[in-house]
PyMOL Python script that loads the backbone (N, CA, C, O; Angstrom):
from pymol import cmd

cmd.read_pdbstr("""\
ATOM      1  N   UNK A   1     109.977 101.661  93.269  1.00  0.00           N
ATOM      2  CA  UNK A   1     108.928 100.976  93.981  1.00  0.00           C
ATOM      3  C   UNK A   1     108.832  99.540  93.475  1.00  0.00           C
ATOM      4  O   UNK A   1     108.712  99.290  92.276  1.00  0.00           O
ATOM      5  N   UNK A   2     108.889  98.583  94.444  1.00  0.00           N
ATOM      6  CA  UNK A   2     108.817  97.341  94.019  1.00  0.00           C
ATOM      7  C   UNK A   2     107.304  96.689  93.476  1.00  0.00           C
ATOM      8  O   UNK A   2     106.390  96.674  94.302  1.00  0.00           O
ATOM      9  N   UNK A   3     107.073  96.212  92.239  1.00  0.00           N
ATOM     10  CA  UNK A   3     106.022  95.753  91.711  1.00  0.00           C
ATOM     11  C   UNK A   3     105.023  94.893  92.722  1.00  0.00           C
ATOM     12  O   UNK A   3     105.233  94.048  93.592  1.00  0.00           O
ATOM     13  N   UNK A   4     103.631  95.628  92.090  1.00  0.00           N
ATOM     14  CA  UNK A   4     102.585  94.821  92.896  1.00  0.00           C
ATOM     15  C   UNK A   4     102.168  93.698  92.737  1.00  0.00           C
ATOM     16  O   UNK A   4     101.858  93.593  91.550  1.00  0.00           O
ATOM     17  N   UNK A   5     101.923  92.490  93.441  1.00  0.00           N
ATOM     18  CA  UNK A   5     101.633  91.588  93.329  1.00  0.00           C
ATOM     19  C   UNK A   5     100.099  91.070  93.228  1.00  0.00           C
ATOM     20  O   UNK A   5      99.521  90.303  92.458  1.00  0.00           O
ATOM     21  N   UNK A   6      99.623  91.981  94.570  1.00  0.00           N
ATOM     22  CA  UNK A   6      98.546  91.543  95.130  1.00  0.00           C
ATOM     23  C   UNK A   6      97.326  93.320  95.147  1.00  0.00           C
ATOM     24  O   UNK A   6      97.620  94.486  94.885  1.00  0.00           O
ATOM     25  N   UNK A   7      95.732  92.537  95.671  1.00  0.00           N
ATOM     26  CA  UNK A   7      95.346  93.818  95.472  1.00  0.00           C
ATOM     27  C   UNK A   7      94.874  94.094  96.811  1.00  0.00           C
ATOM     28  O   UNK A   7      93.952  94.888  96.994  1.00  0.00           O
ATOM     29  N   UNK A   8      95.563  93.369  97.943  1.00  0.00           N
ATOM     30  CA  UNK A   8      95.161  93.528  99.306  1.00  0.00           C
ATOM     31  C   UNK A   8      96.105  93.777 100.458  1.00  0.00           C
ATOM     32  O   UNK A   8      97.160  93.150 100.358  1.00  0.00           O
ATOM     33  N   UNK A   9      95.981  94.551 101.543  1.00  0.00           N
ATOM     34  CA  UNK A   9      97.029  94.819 102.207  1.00  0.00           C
ATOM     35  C   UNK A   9      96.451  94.560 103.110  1.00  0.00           C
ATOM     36  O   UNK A   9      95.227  94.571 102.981  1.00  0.00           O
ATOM     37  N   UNK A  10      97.105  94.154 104.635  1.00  0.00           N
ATOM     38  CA  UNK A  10      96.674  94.100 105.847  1.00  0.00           C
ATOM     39  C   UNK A  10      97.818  94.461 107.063  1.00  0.00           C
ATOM     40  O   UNK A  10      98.889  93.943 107.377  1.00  0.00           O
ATOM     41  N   UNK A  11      97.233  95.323 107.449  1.00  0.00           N
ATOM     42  CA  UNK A  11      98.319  96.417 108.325  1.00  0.00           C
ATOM     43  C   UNK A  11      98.377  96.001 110.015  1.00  0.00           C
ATOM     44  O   UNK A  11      97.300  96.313 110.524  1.00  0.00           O
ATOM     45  N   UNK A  12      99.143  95.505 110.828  1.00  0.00           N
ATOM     46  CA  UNK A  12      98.527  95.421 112.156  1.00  0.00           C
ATOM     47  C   UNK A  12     100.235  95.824 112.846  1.00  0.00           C
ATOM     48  O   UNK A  12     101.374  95.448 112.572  1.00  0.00           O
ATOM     49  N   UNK A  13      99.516  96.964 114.047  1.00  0.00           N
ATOM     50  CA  UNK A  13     100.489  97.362 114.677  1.00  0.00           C
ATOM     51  C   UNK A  13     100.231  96.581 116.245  1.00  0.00           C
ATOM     52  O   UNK A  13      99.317  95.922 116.743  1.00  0.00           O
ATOM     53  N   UNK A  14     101.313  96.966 116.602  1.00  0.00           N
ATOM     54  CA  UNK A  14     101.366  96.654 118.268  1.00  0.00           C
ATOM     55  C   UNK A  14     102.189  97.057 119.220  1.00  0.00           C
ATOM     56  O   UNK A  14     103.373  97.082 118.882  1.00  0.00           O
ATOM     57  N   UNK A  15     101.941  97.385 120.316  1.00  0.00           N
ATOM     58  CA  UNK A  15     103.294  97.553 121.231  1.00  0.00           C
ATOM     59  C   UNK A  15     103.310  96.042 122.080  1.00  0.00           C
ATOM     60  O   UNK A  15     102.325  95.314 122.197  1.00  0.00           O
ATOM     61  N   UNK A  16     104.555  95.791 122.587  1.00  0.00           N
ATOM     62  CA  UNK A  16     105.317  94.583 123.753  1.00  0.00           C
ATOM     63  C   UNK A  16     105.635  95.260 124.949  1.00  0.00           C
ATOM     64  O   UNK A  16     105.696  96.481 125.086  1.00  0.00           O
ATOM     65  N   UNK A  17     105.863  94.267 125.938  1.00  0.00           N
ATOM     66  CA  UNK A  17     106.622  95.230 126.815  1.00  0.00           C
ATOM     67  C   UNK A  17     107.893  94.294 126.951  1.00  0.00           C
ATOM     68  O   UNK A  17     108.224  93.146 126.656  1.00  0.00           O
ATOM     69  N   UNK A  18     108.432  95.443 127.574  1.00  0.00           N
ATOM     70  CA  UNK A  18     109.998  95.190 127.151  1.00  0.00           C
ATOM     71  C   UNK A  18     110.708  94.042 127.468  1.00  0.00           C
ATOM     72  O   UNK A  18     111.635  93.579 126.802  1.00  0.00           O
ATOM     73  N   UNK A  19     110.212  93.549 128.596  1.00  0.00           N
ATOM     74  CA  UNK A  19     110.710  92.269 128.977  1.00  0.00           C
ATOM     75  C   UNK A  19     110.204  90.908 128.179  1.00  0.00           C
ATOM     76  O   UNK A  19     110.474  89.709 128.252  1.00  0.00           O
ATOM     77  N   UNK A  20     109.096  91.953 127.170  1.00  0.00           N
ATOM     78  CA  UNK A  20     108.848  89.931 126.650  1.00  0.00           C
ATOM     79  C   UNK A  20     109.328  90.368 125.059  1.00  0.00           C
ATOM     80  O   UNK A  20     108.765  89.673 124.214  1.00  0.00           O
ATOM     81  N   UNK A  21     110.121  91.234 124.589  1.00  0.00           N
ATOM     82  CA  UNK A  21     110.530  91.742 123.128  1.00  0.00           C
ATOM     83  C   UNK A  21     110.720  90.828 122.609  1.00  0.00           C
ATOM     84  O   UNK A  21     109.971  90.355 121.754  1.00  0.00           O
ATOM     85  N   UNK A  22     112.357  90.066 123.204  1.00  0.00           N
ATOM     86  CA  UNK A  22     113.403  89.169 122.894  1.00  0.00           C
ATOM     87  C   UNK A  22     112.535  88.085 122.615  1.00  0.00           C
ATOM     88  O   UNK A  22     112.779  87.635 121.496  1.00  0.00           O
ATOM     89  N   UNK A  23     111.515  87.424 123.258  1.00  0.00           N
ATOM     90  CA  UNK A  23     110.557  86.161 122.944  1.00  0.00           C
ATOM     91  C   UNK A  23     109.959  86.711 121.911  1.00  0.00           C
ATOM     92  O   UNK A  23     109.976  86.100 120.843  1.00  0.00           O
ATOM     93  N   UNK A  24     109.550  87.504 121.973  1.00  0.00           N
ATOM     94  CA  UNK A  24     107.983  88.421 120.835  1.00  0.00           C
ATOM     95  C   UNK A  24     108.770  88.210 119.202  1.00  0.00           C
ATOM     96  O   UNK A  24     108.615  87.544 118.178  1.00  0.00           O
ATOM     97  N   UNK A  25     109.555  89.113 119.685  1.00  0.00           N
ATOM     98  CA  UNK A  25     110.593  88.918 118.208  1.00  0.00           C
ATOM     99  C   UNK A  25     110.952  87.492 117.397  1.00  0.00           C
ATOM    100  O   UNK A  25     110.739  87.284 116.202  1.00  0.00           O
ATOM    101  N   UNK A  26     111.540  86.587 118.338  1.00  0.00           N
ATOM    102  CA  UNK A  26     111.967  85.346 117.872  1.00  0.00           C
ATOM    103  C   UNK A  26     110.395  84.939 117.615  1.00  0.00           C
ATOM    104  O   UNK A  26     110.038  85.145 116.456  1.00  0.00           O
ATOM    105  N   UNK A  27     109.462  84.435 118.432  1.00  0.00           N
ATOM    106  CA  UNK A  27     108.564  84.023 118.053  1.00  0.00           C
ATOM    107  C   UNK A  27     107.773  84.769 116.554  1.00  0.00           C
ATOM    108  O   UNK A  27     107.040  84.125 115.803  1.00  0.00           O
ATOM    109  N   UNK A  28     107.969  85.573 116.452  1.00  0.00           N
ATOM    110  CA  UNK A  28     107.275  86.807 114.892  1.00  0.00           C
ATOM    111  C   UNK A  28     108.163  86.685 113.974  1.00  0.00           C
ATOM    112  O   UNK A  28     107.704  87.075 112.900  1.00  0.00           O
ATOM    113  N   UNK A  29     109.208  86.330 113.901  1.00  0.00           N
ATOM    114  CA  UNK A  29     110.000  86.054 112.774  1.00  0.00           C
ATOM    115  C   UNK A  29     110.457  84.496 112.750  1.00  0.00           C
ATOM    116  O   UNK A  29     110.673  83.824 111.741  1.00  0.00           O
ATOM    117  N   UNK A  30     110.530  84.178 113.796  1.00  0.00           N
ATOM    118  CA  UNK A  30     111.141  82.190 113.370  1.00  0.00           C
ATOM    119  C   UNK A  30     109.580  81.989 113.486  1.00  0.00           C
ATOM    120  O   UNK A  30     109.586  81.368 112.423  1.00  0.00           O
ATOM    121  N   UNK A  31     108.385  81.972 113.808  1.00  0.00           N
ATOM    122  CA  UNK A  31     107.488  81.271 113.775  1.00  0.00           C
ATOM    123  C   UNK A  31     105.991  81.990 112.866  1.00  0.00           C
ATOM    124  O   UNK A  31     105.613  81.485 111.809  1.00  0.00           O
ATOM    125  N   UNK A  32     105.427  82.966 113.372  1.00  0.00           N
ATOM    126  CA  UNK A  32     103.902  83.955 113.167  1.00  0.00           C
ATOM    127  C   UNK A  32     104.330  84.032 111.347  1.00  0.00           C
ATOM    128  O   UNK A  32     103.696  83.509 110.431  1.00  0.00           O
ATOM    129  N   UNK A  33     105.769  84.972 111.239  1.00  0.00           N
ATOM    130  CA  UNK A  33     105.602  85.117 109.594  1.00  0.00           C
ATOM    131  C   UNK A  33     105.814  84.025 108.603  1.00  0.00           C
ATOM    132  O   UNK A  33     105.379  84.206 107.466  1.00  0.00           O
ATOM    133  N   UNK A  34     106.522  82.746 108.937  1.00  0.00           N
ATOM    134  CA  UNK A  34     106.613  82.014 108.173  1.00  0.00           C
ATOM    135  C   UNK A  34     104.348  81.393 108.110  1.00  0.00           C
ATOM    136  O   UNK A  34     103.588  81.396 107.142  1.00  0.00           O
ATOM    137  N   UNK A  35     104.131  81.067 109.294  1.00  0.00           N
ATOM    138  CA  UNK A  35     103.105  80.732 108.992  1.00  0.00           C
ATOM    139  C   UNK A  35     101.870  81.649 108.378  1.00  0.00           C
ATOM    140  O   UNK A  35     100.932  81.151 107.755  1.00  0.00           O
ATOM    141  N   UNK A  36     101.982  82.767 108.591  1.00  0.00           N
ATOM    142  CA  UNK A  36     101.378  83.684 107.711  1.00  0.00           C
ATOM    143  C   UNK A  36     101.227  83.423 105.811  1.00  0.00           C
ATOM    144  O   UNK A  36     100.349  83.779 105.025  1.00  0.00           O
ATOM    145  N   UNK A  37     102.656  82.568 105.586  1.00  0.00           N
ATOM    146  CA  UNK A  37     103.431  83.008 104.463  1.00  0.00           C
ATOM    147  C   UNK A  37     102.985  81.743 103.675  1.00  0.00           C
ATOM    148  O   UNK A  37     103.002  81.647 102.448  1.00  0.00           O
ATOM    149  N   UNK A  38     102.454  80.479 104.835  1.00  0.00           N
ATOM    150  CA  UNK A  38     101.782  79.677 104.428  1.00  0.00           C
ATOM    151  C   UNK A  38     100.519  79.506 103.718  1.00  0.00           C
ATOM    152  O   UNK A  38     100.216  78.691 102.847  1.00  0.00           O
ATOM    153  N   UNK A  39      99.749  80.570 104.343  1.00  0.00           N
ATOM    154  CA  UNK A  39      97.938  80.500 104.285  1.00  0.00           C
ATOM    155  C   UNK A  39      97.993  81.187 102.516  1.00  0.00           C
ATOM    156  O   UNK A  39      98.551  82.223 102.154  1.00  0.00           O
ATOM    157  N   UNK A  40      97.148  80.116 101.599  1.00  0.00           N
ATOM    158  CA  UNK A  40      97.274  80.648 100.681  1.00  0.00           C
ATOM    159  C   UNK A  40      96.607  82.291 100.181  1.00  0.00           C
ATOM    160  O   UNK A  40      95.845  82.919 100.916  1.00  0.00           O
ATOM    161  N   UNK A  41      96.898  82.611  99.314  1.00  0.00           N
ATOM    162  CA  UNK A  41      96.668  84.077  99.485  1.00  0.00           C
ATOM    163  C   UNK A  41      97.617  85.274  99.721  1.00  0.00           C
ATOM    164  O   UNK A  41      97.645  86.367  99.154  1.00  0.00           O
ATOM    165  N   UNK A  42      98.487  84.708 100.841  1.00  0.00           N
ATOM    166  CA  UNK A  42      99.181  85.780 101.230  1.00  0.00           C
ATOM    167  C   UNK A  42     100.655  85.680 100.824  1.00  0.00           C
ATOM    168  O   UNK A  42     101.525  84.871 101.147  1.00  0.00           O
ATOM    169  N   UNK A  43     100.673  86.892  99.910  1.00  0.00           N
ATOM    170  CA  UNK A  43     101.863  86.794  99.082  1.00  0.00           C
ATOM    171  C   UNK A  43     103.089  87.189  99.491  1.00  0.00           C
ATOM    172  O   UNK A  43     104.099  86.802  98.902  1.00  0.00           O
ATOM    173  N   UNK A  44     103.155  88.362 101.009  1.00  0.00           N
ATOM    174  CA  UNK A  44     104.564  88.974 101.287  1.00  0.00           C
ATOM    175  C   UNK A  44     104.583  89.560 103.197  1.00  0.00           C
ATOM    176  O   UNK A  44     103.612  89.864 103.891  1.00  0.00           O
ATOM    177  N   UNK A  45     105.327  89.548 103.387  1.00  0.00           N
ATOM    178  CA  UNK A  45     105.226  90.379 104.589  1.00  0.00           C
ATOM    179  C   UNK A  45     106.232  90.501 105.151  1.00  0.00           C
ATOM    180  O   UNK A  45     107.090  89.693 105.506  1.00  0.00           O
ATOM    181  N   UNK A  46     106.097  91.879 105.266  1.00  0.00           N
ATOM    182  CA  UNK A  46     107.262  92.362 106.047  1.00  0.00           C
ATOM    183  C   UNK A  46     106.914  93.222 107.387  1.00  0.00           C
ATOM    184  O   UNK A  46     105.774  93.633 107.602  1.00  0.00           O
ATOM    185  N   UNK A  47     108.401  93.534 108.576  1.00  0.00           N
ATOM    186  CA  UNK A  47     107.815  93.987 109.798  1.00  0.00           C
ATOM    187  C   UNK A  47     108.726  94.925 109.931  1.00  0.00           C
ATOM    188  O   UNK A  47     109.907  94.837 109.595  1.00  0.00           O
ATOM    189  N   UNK A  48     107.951  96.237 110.639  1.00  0.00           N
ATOM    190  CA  UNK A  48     108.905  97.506 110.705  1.00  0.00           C
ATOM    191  C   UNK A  48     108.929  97.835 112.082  1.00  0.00           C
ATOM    192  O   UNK A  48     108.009  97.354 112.743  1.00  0.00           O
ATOM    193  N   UNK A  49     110.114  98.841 112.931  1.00  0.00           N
ATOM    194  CA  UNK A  49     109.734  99.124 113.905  1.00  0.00           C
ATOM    195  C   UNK A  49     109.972 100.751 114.120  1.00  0.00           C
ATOM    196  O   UNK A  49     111.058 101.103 113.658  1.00  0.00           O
ATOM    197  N   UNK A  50     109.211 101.804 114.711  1.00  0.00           N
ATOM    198  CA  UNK A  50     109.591 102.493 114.650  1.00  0.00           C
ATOM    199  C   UNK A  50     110.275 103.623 115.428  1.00  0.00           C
ATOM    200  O   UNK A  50     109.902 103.813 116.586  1.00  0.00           O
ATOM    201  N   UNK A  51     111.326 104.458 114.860  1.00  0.00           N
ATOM    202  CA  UNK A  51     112.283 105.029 115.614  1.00  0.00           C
ATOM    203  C   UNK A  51     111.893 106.022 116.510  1.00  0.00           C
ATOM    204  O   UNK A  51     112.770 106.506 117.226  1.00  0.00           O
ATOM    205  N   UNK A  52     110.582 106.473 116.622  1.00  0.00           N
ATOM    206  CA  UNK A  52     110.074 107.594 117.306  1.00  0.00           C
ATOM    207  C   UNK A  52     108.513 106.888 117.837  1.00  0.00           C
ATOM    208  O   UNK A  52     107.899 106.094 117.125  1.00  0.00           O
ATOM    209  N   UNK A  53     108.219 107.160 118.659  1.00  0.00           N
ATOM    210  CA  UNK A  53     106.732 107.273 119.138  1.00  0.00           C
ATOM    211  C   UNK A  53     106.292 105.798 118.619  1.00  0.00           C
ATOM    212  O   UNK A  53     107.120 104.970 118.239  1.00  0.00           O
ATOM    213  N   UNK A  54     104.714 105.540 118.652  1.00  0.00           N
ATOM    214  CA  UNK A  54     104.316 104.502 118.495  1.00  0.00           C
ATOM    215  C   UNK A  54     102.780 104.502 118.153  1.00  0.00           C
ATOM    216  O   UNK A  54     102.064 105.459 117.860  1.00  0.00           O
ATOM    217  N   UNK A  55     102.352 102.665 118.314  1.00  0.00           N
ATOM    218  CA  UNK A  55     102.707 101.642 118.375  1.00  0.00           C
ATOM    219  C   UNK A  55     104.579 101.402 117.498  1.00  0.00           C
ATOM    220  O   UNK A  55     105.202 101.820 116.522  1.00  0.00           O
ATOM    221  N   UNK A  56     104.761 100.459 118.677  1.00  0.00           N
ATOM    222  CA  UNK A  56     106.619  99.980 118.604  1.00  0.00           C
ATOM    223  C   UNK A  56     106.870  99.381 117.145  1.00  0.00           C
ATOM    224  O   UNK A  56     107.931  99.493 116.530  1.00  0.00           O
ATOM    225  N   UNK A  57     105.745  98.739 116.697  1.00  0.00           N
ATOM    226  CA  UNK A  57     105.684  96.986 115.845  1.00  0.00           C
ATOM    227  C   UNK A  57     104.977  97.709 115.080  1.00  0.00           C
ATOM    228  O   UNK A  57     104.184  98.506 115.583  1.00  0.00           O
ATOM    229  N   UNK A  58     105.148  97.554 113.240  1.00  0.00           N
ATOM    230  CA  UNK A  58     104.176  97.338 112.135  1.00  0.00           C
ATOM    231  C   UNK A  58     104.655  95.586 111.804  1.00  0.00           C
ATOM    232  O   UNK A  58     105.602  94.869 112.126  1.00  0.00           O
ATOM    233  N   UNK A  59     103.561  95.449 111.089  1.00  0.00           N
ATOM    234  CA  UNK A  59     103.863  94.128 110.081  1.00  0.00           C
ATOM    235  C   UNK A  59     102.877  94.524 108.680  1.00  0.00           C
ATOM    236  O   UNK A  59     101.683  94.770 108.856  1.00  0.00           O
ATOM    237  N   UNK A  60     103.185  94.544 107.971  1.00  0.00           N
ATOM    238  CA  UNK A  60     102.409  94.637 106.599  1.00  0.00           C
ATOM    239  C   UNK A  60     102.354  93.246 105.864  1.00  0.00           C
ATOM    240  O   UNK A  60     103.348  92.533 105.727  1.00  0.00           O
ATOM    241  N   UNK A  61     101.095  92.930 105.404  1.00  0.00           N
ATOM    242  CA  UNK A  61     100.917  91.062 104.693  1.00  0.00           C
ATOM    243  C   UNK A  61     100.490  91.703 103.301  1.00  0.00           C
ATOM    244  O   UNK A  61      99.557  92.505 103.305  1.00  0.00           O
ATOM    245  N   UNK A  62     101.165  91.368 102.046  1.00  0.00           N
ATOM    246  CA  UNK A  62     100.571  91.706 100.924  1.00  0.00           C
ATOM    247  C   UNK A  62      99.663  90.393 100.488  1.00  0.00           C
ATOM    248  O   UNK A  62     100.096  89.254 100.309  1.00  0.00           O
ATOM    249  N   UNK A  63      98.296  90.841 100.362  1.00  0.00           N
ATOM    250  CA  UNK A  63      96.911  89.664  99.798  1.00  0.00           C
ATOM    251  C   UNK A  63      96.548  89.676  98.496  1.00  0.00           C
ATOM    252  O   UNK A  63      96.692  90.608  97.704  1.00  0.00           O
ATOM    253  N   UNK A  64      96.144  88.775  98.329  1.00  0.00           N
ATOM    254  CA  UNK A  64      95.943  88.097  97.058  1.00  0.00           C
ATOM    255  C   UNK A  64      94.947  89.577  96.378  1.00  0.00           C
ATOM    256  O   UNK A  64      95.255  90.492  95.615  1.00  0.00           O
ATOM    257  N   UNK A  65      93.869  89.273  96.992  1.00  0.00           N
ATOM    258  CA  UNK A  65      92.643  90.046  97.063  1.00  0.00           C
ATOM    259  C   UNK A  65      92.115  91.272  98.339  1.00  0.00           C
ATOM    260  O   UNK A  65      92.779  91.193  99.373  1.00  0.00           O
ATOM    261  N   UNK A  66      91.176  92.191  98.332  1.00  0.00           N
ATOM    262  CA  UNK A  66      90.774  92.943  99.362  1.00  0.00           C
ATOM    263  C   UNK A  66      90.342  92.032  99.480  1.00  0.00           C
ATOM    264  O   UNK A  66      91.485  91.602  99.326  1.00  0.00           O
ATOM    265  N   UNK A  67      89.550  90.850  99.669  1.00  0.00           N
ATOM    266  CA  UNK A  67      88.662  90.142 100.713  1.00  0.00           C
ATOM    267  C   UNK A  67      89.012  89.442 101.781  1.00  0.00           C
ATOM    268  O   UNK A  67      89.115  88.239 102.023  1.00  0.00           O
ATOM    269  N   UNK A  68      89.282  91.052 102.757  1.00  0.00           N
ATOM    270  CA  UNK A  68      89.452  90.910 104.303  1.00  0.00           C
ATOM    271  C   UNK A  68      89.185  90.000 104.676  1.00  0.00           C
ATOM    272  O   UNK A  68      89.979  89.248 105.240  1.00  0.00           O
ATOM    273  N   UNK A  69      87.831  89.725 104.465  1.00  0.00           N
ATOM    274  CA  UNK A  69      87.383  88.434 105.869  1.00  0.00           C
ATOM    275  C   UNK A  69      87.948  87.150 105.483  1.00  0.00           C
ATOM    276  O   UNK A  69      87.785  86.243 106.300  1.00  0.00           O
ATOM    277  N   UNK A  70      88.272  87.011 104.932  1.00  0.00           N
ATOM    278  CA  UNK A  70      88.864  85.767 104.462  1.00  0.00           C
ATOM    279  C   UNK A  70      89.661  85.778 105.042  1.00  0.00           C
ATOM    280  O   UNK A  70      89.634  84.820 105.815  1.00  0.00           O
ATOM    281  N   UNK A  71      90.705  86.535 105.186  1.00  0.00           N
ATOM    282  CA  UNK A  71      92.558  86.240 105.853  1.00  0.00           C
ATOM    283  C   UNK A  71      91.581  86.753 107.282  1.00  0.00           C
ATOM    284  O   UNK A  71      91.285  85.683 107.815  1.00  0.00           O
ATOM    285  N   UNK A  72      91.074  87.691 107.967  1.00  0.00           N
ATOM    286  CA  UNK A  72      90.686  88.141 109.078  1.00  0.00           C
ATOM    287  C   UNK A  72      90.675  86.898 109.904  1.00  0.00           C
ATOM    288  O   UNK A  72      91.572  86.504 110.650  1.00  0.00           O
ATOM    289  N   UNK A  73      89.771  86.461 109.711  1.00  0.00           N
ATOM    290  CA  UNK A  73      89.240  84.955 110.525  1.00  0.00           C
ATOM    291  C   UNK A  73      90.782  83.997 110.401  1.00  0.00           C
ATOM    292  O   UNK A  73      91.091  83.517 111.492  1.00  0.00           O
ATOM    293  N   UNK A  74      91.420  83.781 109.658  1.00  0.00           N
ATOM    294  CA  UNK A  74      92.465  82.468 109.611  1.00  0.00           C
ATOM    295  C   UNK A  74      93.482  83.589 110.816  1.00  0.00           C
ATOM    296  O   UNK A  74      93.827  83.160 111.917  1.00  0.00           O
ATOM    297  N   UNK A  75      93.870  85.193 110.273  1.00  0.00           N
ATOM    298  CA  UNK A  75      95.033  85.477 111.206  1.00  0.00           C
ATOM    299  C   UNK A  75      94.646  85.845 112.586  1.00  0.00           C
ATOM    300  O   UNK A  75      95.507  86.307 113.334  1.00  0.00           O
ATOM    301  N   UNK A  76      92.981  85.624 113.140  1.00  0.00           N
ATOM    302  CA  UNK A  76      92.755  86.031 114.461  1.00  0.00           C
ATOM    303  C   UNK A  76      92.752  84.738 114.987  1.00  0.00           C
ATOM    304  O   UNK A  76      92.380  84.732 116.160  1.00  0.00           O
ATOM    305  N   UNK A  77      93.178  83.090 114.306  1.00  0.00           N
ATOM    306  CA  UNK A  77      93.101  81.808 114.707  1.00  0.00           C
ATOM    307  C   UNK A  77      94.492  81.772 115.025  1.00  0.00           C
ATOM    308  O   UNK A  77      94.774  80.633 115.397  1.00  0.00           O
ATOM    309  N   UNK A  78      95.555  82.587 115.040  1.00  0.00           N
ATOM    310  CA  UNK A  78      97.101  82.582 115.243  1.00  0.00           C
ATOM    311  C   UNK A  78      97.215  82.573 116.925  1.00  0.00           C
ATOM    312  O   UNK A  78      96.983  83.460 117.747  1.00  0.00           O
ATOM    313  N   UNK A  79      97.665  81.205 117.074  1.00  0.00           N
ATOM    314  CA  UNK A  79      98.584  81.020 118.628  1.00  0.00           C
ATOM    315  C   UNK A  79      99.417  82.083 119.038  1.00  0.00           C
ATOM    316  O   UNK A  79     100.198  82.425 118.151  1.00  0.00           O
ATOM    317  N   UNK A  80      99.518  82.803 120.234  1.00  0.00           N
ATOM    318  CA  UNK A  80     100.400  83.404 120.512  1.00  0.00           C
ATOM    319  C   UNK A  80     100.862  82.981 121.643  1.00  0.00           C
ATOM    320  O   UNK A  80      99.961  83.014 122.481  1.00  0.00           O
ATOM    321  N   UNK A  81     102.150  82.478 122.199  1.00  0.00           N
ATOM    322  CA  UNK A  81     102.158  82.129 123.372  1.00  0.00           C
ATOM    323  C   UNK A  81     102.019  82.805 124.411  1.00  0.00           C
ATOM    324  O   UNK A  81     101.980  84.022 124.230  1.00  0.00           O
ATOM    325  N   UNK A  82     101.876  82.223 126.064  1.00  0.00           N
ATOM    326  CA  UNK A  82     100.846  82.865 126.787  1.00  0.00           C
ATOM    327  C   UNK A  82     101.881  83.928 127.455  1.00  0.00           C
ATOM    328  O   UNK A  82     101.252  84.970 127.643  1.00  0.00           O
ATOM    329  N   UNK A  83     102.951  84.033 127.796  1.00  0.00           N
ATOM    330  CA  UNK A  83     103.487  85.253 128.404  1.00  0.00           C
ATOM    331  C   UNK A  83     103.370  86.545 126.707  1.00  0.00           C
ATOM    332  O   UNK A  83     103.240  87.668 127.193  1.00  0.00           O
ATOM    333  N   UNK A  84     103.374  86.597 126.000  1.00  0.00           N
ATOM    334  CA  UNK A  84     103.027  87.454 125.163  1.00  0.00           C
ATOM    335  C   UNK A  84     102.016  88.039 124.643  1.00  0.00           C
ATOM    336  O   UNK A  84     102.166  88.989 123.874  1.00  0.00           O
ATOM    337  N   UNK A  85     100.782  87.548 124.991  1.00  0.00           N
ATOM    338  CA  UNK A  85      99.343  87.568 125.468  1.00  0.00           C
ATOM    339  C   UNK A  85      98.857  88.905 126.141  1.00  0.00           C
ATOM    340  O   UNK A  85      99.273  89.256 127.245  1.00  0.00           O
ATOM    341  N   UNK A  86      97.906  89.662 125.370  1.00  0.00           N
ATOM    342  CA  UNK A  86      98.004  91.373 125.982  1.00  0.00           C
ATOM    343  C   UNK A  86      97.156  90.667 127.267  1.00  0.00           C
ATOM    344  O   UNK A  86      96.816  91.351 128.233  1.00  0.00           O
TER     345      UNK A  86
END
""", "prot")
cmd.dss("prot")
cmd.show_as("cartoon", "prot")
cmd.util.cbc("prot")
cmd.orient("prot")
C-alpha cells in the first residue's frame, strides 16, 4: 500500500455518454486533473473506470485535510465545457 500523505479523500463518480467520452477524457486528463493538482491542498489524484456496471468514471483527489468545504466550493467552481454538461 502506497504511503499516506494526506488525511482527506474526495471521491466523485460519473457516467458520459458515449459520444462525448473521447472529449470528456481528453478534457479530464489534459485539463480538470492538472488543475485540480494546482489548488493547494490537494496532494494526488487518480481516475478509474470500471469494467462492469456503474457509474463508468471514478476520480479519487487525496487532501491535505477532511475539511471538505474547503476543496467543495473551489471543485464545484470547475469549467466544464458545454457539450459535456449533464
Amino acid at each position: 500500500m502506497a504511503a499516506k500523505k494526506g488525511d482527506g479523500l474526495l471521491m466523485v463518480y460519473c457516467d458520459v455518454a458515449a459520444e462525448h467520452e473521447e472529449e470528456f477524457n481528453r478534457w479530464y486528463n489534459e485539463e480538470h486533473i492538472p488543475e485540480r493538482l494546482a489548488i493547494p491542498g490537494v496532494l494526488n489524484a487518480a481516475r478509474y473506470q470500471a469494467v462492469d456496471g456503474g457509474p463508468k468514471y471514478l476520480a479519487c483527489y487525496e487532501l491535505v485535510s477532511t475539511s471538505g468545504c474547503l476543496y467543495a466550493s473551489v471543485f464545484r467552481a470547475t469549467f466544464v465545457p458545454g457539450a459535456l454538461r449533464p
